[in-house]
C-alpha positions in Angstrom: 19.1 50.0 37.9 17.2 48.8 34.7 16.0 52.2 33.7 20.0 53.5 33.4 20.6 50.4 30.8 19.8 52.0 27.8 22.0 54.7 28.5 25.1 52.1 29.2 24.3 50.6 26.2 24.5 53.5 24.1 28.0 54.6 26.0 29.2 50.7 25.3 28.5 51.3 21.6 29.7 54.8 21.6 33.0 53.6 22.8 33.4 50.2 20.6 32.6 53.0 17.7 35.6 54.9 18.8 38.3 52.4 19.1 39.4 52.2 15.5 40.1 56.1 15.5 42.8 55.5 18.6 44.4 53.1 16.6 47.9 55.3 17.4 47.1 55.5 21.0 46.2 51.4 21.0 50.0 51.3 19.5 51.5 53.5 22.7 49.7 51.4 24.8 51.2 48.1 23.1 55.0 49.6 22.9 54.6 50.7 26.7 53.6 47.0 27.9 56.4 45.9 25.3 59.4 47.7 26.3 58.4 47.2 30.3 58.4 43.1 29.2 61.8 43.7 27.1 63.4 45.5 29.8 62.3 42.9 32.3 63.6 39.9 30.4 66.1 41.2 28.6 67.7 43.7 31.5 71.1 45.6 29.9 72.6 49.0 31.0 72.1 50.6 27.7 68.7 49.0 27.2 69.2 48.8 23.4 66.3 46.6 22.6 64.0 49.0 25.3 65.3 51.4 22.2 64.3 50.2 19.7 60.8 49.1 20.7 60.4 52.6 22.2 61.6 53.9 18.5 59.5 51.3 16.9 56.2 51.9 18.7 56.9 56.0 18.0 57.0 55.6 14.8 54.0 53.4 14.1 52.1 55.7 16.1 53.1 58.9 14.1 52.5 56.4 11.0 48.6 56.2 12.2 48.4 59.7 13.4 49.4 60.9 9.5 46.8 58.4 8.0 44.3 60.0 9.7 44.5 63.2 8.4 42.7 61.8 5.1 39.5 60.9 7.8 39.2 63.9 9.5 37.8 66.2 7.1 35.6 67.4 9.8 35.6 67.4 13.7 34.7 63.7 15.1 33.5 63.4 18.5 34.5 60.5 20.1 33.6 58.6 23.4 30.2 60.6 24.4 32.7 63.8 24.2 35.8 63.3 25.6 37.7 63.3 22.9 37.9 64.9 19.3 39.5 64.5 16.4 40.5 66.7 13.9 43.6 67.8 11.5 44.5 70.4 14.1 44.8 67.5 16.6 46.6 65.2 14.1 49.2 68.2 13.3 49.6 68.2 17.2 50.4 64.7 17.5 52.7 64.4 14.9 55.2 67.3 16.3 54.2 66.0 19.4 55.4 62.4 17.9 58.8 63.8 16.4 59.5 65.8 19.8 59.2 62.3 21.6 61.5 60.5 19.0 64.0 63.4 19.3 63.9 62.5 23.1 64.6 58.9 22.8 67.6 59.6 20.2 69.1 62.1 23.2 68.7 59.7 26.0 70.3 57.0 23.7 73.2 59.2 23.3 73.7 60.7 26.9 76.8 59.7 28.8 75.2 60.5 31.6 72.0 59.1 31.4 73.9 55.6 30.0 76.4 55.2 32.8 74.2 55.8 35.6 73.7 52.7 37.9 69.6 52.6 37.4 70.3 52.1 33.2 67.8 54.0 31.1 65.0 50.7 31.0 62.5 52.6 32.9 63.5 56.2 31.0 62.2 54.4 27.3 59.4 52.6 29.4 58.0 56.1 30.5 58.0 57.4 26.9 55.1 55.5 25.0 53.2 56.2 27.9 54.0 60.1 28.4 53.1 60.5 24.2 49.9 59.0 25.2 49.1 61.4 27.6 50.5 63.9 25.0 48.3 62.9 22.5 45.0 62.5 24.8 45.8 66.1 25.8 45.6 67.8 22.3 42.0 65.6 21.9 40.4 66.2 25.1 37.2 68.2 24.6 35.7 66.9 28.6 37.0 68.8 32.0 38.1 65.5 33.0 39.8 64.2 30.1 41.8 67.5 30.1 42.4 66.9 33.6 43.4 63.0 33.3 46.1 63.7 30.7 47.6 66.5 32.2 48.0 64.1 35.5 49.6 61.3 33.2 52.0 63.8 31.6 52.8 65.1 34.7 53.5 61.8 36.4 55.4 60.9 33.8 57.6 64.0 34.3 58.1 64.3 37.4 59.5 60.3 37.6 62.2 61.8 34.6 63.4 64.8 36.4 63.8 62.6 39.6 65.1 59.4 37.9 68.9 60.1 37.6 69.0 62.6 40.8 72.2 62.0 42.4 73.0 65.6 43.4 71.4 68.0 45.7 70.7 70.2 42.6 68.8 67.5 41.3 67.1 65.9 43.9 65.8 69.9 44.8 64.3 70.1 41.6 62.5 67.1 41.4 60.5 68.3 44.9 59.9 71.5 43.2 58.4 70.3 40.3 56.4 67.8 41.8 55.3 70.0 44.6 54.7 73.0 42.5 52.4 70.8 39.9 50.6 68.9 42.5 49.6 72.6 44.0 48.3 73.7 40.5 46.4 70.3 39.9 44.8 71.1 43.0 43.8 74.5 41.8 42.9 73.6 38.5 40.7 70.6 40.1 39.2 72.9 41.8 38.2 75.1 39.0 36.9 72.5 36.9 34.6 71.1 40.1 33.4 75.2 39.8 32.6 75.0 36.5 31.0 71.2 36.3 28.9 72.9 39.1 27.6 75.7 37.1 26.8 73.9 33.7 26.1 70.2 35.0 28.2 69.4 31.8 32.0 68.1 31.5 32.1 68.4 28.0 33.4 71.8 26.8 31.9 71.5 23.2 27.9 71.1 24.8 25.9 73.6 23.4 24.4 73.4 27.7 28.2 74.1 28.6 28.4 78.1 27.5 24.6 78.5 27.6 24.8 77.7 31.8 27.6 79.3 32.2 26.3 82.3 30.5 24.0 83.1 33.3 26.3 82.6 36.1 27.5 85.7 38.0 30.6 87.2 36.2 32.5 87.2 39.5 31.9 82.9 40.1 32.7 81.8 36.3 35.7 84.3 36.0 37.3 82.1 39.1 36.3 78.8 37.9 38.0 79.8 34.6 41.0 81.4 35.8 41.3 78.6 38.5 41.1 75.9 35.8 43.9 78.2 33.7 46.4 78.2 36.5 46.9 74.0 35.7 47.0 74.8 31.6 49.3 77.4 32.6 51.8 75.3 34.3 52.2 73.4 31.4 52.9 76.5 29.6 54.7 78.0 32.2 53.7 81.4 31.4 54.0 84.4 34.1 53.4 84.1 37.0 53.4 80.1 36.8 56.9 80.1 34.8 59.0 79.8 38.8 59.5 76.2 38.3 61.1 76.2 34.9 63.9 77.9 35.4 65.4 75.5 38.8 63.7 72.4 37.4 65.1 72.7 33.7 69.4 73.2 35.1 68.8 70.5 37.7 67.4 67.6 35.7 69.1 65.6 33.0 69.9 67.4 29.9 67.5 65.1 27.9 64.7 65.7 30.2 65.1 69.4 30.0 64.7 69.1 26.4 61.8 67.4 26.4 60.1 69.3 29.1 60.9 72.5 26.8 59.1 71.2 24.2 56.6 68.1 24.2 54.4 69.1 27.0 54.2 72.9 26.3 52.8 72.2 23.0 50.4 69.8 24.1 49.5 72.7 27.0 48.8 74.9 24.1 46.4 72.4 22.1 44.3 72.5 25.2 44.3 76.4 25.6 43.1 76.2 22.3 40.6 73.4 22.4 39.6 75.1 25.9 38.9 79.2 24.0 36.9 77.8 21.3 33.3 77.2 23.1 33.9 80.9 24.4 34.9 82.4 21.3 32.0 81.1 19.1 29.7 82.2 22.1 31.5 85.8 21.4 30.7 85.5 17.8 27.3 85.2 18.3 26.3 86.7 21.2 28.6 89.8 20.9 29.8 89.8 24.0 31.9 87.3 25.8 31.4 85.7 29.0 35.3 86.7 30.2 37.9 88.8 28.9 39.9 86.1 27.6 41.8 88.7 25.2 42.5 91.3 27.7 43.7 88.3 30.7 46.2 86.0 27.9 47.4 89.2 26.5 48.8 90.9 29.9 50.2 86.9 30.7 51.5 87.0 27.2 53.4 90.7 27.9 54.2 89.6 31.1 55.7 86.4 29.8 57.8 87.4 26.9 59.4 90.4 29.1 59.9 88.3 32.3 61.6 85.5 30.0 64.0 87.5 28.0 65.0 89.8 30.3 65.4 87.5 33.2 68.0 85.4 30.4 69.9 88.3 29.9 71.8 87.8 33.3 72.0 83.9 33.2 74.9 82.2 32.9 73.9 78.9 33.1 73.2 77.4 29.6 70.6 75.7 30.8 68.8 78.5 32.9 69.3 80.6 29.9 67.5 78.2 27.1 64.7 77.6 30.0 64.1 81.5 30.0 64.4 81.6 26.8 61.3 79.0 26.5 59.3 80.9 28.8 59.8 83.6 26.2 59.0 81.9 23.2 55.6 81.0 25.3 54.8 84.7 25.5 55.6 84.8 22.2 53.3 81.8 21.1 50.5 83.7 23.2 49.9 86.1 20.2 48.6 83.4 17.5 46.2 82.1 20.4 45.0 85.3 21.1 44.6 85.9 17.4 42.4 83.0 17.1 41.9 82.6 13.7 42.7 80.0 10.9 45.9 82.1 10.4 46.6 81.8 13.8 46.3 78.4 14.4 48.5 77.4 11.1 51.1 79.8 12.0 51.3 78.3 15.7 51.7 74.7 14.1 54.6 75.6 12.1 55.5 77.7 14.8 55.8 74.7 17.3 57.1 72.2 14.2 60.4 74.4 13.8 60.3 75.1 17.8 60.8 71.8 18.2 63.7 70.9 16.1 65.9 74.3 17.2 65.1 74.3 20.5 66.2 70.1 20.8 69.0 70.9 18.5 70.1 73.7 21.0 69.8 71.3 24.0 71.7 68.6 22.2 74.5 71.2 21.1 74.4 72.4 25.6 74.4 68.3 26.3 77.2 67.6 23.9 79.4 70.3 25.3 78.2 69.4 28.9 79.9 66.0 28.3 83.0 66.8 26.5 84.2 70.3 28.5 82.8 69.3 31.6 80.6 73.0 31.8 77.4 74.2 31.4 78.6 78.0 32.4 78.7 80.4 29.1 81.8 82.2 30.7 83.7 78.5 29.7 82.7 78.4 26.6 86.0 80.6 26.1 87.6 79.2 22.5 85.9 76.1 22.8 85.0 76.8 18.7 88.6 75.4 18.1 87.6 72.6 19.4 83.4 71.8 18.9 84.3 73.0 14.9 80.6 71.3 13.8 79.1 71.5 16.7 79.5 75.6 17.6 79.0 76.5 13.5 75.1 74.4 14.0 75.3 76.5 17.8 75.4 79.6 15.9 72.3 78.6 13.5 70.1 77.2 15.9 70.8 80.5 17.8 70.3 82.7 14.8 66.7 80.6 14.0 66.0 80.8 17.8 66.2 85.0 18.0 63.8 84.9 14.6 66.4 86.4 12.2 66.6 85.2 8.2 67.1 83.1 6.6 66.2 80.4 9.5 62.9 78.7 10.2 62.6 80.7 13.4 62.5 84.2 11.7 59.6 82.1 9.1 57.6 81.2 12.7 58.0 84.4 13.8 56.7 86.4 10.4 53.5 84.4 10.9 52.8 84.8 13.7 53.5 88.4 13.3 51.0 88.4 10.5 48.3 86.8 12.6 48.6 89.3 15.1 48.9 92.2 12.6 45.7 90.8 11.2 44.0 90.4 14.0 45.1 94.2 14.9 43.9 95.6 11.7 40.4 93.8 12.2 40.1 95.2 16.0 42.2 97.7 16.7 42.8 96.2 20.0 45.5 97.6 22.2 45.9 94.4 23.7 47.4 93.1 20.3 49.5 96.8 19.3 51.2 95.9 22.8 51.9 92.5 22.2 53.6 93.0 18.8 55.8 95.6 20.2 56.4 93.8 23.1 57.2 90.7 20.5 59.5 93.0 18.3 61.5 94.3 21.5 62.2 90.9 23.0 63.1 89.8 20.0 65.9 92.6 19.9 66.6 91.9 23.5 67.1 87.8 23.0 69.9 89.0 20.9 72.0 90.1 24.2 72.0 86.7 25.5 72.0 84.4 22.5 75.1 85.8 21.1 77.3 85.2 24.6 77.4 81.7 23.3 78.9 82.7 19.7 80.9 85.7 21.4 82.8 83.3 24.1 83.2 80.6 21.3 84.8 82.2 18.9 86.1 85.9 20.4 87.5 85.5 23.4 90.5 83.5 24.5 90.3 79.8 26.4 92.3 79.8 29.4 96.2 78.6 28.7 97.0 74.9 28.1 93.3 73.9 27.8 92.7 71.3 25.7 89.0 69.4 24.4 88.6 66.0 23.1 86.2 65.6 21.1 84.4 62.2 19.8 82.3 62.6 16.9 79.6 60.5 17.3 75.9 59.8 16.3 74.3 62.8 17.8 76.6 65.0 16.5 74.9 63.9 12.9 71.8 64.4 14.3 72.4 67.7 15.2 73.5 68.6 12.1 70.7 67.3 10.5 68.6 69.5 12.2 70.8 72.5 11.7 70.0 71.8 8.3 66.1 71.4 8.7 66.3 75.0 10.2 68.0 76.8 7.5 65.3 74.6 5.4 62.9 75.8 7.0 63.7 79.4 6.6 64.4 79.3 2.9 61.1 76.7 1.6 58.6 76.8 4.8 56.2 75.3 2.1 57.8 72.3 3.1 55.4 72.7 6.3 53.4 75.3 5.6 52.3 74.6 2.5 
């Protein structure tokens, strides 16, 4: 036992050395035993001081997130290499932070979610500790970190799509998503208990890591990696893992959907990336790379962008639509990771930053007309502009920004990441990037078809005789417009972000 001290020494110092560098992590943590304390003491069916503490303990976090972009000039390895910090992980975590707030300011302002006999206590309790997880996911740099924060993300979800289930439709999707995930957590396990076996290292970043690996038989390290893929890719959700979306996002709660199209995808993407880089600088130096990572992403990222906007083409379901529509805009994303270059990576961040406000926006807009019109079916939407006047013009924009046409923030996310790719092409001449960007251009024409059935009901065709809407304006309805406003914002001074 005595000759193992030194080293618990040095991983006791090596962690008290890391605590001030989770300071917004320490402030999840705090919020999460906070609001549980609140909600316990202080019980109410809105939960308005849950709320405000969840808000509150958001917003501090962000807060310490953005101050650390002045200290990480350069990559800090934290806690013997589980975790790293850098500007790409603080970029993460501050979409990742807004995404969350966004989520909070939906739930507070869902009929549903409010009148439902469990109250939404335990909905603001799950979210300071589902950032967490969030925010461990875009800094893990160990197997097992990567594995631990996809669990607590995943737990986290599964208890939101499952929390307000009161119909069958519900209820069915909550077993699908929590079967479905605890199947790929077992394959990904299983991958990483591959790979820990070849290099005798968890740590990604260990020089021992690639050099092991290296040597193993091509056939052995291409399962371990595509085994450990299959658990990135159902945060991603990208073909053939993308099943789930589609049922899970129309059963659960509007709010959750929104969240689960947004927050946890990115974060899924932050570990693709963190999880390419050993391989790629083993490519640059080695010339020649230890699996086809290029040849594998871009087939899934072909794959996903067809399935996704094809597949949305015949929905009817709002709901269905805008989750094919995300598994789309994750084929889409494919192409800056496959890029993988510091034009890449910047346009993905600004990719994800406008992602996330059209994409909630849209969600909000599908919620709000949920709860006023009593639909979620396109084919109702018939003349309901007459009615949802604000609401259907910031439906239109958020659509517009969603299919990448100008003078949106989504046609600004897509031209970088067009550029990357082009880049990338010009560098390679890789066939794997010509057919991603036509594959990119003809989706983009085909998302068109189904985008525009919202708009084309709304405004062109006639609602039913004698049907009449009220409608409350209310708080979200501001929010939403704020956010239609961010979009076209977006589109016409991206330096805002980008610069």
């Amino acid at each position: 036992m005595n000759e193992y001290l030194p080293f618990l020494s040095q991983l006791l110092s090596g962690a008290v050395s890391g605590i001030p560098f989770m300071l917004p992590e320490i402030a999840l943590i705090i919020t999460f035993l906070v609001v549980i304390l609140a909600d316990l003491f202080f019980p109410r069916r809105d939960s308005a001081l849950a709320f405000w503490l969840t808000i509150a303990g958001i917003l501090s976090s962000a807060f310490l997130s953005y101050n650390q972009t002045f200290l990480t000039e350069h990559e800090l390895s934290l806690f013997a290499g589980s975790i790293a910090l850098d500007k790409v992980g603080v970029s993460f975590k501050l979409i990742l932070a807004f995404a969350v707030l966004l989520f909070a300011i939906f739930i507070k302002n869902n009929s549903a979610l409010q009148n439902h006999n469990k109250g939404v206590g335990d909905l603001y309790m799950l979210i300071p500790g589902v950032l967490l997880g969030l925010n461990l996911m875009v800094m893990s740099t160990s197997l097992l970190m990567i594995y631990i924060s996809i669990e607590m993300v995943s737990i986290a979800s599964y208890l939101m799509v499952g929390y307000a289930s009161g119909e069958s439709k519900q209820t069915e999707a909550s077993m699908k998503y929590a079967l479905f995930g605890s199947a790929c957590s077992a394959v990904m396990l299983y991958g990483i208990s591959l790979l820990y076996g070849f290099t005798g290292t968890i740590n990604i970043l260990d020089s021992s890591f690639i050099s092991h690996l290296a040597i193993v038989a091509e056939p052995a390290s291409a399962l371990a990696i595509v085994l450990t893929l299959v658990g990135i890719g159902f945060k991603l959700s990208f073909a053939p893992l993308h099943f789930w979306s589609p049922d899970v996002y129309e059963g659960a709660p509007t709010p959750v959907t929104a969240f689960l199209s947004t927050a946890p995808k990115i974060a899924g993407f932050a570990i693709l990336l963190r999880f390419l880089v050993p391989f790629y600088s083993y490519q640059s130096v080695a010339a020649k790379g230890i699996f086809d990572f290029e040849a594998t992403l871009a087939v899934i990222g072909i794959a996903t962008m067809v399935i996704g906007n094809f597949a949305a083409v015949w929905q009817n379901n709002v709901k269905r639509m805008l989750a094919y529509s995300s598994i789309g805009h994750t084929g889409f994303a494919l192409m800056a990771i496959i890029a993988f270059s510091q034009n890449g990576v910047k346009s993905l961040l600004f990719y994800f930053a406008v992602y996330v406000v059209m994409n909630m926006a849209a969600f909000m807009l599908a919620g709000r007309i949920e709860e006023h019109a009593g639909t979620t079916d396109v084919r109702e939407y018939r003349g309901l502009g007459r009615f949802f006047k604000l609401e259907m013009a910031c439906f239109v924009v958020v659509l517009v920004s969603l299919t990448g046409l100008p003078p949106t923030g989504g046609f600004i996310g897509k031209l970088f990441i067009f550029s990357a790719a082009f880049e990338k092409y010009n560098l390679t001449h890789s066939v794997w990037m010509l057919g991603l960007l036509i594959t990119g251009a003809v989706t983009t024409v085909v998302s068109l078809f189904y985008y525009f059935k919202i708009p084309l009901n709304a405004y062109l065709r006639q609602p039913e005789k004698g049907i009449s809407v009220e409608v409350r304006t209310g708080f979200l309805t501001y929010a939403i417009a704020i956010l239609t406003i961010c979009v076209i914002l977006l589109g016409i001074f991206p330096s805002i972000l980008a610069g």
